[in-house]
C-alpha positions as CSV (number, residue, x, y, z in Angstrom):
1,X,91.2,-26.7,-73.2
2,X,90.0,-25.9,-69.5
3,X,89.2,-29.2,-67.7
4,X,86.2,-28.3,-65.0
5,X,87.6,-29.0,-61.4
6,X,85.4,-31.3,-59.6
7,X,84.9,-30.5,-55.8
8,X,86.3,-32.8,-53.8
9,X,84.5,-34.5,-51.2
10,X,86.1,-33.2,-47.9
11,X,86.0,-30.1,-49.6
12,X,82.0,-30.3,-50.0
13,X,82.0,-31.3,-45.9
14,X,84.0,-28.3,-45.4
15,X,81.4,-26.1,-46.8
16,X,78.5,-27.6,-45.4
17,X,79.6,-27.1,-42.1
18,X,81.3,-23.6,-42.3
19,X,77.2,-23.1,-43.5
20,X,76.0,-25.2,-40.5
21,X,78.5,-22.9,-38.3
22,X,77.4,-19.6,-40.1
23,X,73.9,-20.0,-39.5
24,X,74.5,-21.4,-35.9
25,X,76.4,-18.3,-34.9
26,X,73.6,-16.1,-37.0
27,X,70.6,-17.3,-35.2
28,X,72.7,-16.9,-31.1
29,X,73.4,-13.2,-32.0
30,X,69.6,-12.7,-32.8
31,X,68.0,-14.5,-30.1
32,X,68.6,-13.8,-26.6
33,X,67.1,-16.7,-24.8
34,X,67.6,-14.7,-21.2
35,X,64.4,-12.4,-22.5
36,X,61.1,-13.5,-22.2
37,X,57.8,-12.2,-22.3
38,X,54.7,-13.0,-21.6
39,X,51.0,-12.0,-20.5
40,X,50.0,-13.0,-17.7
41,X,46.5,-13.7,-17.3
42,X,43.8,-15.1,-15.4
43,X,41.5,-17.6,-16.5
44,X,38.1,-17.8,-14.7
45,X,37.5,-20.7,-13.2
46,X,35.7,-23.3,-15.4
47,X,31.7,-24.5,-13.5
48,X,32.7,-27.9,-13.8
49,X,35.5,-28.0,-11.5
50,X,33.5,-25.8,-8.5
51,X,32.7,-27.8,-5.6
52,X,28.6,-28.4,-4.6
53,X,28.8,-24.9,-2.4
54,X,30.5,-22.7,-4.9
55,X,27.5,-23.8,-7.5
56,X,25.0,-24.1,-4.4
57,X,25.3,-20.5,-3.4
58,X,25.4,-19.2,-7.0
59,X,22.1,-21.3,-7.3
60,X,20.7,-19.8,-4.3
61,X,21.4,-16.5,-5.4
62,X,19.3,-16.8,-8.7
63,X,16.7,-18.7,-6.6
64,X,16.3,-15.5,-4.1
65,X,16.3,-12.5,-6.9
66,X,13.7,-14.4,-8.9
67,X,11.4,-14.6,-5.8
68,X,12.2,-11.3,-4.7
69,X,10.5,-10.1,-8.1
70,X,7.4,-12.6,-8.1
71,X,6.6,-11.1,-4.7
72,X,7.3,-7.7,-6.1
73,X,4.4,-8.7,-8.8
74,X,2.3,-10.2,-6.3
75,X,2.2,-7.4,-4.2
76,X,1.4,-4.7,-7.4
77,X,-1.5,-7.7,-7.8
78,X,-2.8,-7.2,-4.4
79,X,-2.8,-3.5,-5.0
80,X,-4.6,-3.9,-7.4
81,X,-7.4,-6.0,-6.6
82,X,-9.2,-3.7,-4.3
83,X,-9.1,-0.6,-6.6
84,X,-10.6,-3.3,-9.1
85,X,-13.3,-4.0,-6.9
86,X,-14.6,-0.3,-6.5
87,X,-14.3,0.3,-9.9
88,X,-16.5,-2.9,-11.2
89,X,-19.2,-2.1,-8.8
């Protein structure tokens, strides 16, 4: 009759760190911490954090082209108006 052997307990430690050492020395061969990559980006800058020129002058800008086009309209208007006036009478 065949009596099972029961592990002992050092012999359970033993095992458990010959894993422990296993997958330590596994996971330093298969990363190489010396490499890194990365993509390098610019993020635009967020409105909130401009100071009063940076928004003023955007501001500005919008201000001037949508004047620029109500004279544009005001001029086709006045263009107008006297080739109205022959016609009507």
């Amino acid at each position: 009759m065949k009596v099972p052997l029961k592990p002992s307990r050092s012999s359970k430690l033993t095992t458990v760190l010959l894993l422990l050492a296993c997958g330590f020395l596994i996971g330093r061969s298969t990363f190489d911490s010396s490499i890194v990559q990365a993509d390098v980006r610019e993020t635009p800058r967020r409105e909130a954090f401009q100071s009063g020129d940076e928004r003023s002058v955007a501001i500005l800008n919008e201000i001037s082209s949508t004047l620029k086009r109500i004279d544009g309209r005001l001029e086709r208007l006045e263009r107008a108006i006297p080739q109205l006036k022959t016609s009507s009478q």
